[in-house]
N, C-alpha and C positions, 0 to 999 in steps of 0.2 A: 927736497921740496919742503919735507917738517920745516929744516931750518930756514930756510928762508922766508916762511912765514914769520918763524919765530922771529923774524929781523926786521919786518915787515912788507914785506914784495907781500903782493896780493893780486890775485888771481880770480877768473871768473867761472871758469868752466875746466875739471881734470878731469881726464881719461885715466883708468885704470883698471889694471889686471888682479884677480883674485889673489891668483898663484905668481908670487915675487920672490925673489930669493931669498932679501933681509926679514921683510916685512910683508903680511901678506894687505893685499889692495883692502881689506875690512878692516883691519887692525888702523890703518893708512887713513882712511876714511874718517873712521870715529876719531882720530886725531886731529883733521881737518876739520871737523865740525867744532872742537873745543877753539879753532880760530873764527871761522866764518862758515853761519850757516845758511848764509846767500851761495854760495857758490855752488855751481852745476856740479856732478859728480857722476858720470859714465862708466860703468862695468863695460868693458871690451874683455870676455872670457872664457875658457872652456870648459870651465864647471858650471853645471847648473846647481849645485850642491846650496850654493851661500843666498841665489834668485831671490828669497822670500826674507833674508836678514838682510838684504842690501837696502831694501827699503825702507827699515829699521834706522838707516844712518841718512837717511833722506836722497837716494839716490835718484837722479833724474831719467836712468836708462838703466836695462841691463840686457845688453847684449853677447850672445854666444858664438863663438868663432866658427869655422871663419865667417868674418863678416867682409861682403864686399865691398870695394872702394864706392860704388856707387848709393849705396847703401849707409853709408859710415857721410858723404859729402849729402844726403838728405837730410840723416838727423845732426849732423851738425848745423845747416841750414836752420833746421828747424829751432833748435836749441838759441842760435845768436837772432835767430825774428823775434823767438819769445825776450830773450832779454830787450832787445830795443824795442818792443813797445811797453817792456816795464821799467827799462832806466832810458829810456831814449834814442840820438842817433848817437852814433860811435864813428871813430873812424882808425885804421891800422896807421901803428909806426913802425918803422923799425929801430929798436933800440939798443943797447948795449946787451941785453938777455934774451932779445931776438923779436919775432915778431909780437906786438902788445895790441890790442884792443885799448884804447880812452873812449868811454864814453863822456859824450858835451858835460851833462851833466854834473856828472866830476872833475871833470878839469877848471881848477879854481884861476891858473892864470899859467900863463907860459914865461920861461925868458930865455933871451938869446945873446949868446955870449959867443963872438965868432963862428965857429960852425958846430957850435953846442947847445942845443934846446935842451933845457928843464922844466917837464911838464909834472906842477905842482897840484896834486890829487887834494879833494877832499878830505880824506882820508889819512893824508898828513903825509903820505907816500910819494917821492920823485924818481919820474920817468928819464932818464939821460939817451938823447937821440943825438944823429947827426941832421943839420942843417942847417936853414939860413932862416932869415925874418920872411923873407918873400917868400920861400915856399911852405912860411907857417899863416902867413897871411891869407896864401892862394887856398891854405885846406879850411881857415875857418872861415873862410868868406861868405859861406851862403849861411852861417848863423849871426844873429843881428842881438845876439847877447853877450858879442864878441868886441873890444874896443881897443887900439892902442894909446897909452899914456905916453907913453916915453919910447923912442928908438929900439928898446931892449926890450920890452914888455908887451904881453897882449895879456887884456882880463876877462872873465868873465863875467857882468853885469849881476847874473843872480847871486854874488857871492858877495860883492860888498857890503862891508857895513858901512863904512866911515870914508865920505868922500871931502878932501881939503884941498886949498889950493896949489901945495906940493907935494903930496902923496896919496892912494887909494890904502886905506886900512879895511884887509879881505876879513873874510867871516874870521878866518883860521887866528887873526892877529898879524899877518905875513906883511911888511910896510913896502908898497910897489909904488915908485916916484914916478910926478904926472910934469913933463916938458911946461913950462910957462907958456908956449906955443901950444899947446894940446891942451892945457885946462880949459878954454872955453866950448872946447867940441866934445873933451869929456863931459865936463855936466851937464852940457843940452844934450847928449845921447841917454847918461845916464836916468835925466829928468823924464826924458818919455819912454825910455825902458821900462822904469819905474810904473809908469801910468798904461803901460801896455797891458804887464802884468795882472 
């Protein structure tokens, strides 16, 4: 998990055990804080020993085993409420590294390449799913900060910087090409997106 932060996969929320074979779950912890100190961090474990250092690393839980399933599906619940009223709505993929959480938010723009979506994060980070345009269309449809330019692309409005008549230039710098056919619906959307704001 270190490593693939270190690579950059980013994550919202990690479950973890005290007692680990390599590494113990604290040691783990204060490692993931030297990445991101947004991210939830769950003690699921049998020591109560480490209860009052885990807080130290900024934990959001610290639960003692066993814990029941019913129990473990509340504060998860609770956990992904709290983020979506503090980063918004989300919605699941499933991607090549299994199931992901995107929040609207962060999704700077999508694109679709046969039945390959790359959902291009804020954060500079890409999601690789299966699927098609239609069913990227059917998930963002009920956000209206959602547009497509081009056959291949959906963006998201709050991230533009720079809109011309044959490309959208995203906050990131990222160049997403806009159909001769769809410029004039992109900047009358993006004109009152703007003004909605």
């Amino acid at each position: 998990m270190i490593a693939a932060m270190e690579s950059g996969q980013r994550y919202e929320l990690i479950l973890l055990d005290i007692l680990m074979p390599l590494i113990t779950g604290m040691d783990a912890a204060k490692e993931i804080r030297q990445f991101n100190q947004d991210i939830k961090i769950i003690f699921l474990t049998s020591s109560t020993e480490f209860a009052v250092e885990a807080y130290s690393v900024g934990a959001y839980y610290y639960a003692i085993k066993p814990i029941w399933k019913e129990k473990l599906f509340i504060l998860l619940d609770k956990v992904i409420s709290e983020m979506e009223t503090t980063l918004g709505k989300s919605f699941l993929i499933k991607s090549n590294t299994g199931l992901t959480r995107v929040f609207i938010n962060r999704l700077e723009f999508a694109e679709v390449n046969g039945r390959t979506i790359l959902y291009h994060l804020t954060n500079g980070s890409v999601i690789e799913a299966t699927g098609s345009m239609t069913e990227l269309e059917k998930l963002l449809s009920d956000n209206v900060c959602f547009i497509k330019p081009h056959r291949s692309y959906i963006i998201n409005m709050e991230h533009i910087d720079t809109l011309s008549q044959r490309e959208v230039k995203m906050q990131s710098l990222a160049l997403v090409p806009i159909s001769k056919a769809n410029y004039p619906t992109v900047k009358s959307a993006y004109i009152n997106f703007s003004f909605m704001e």
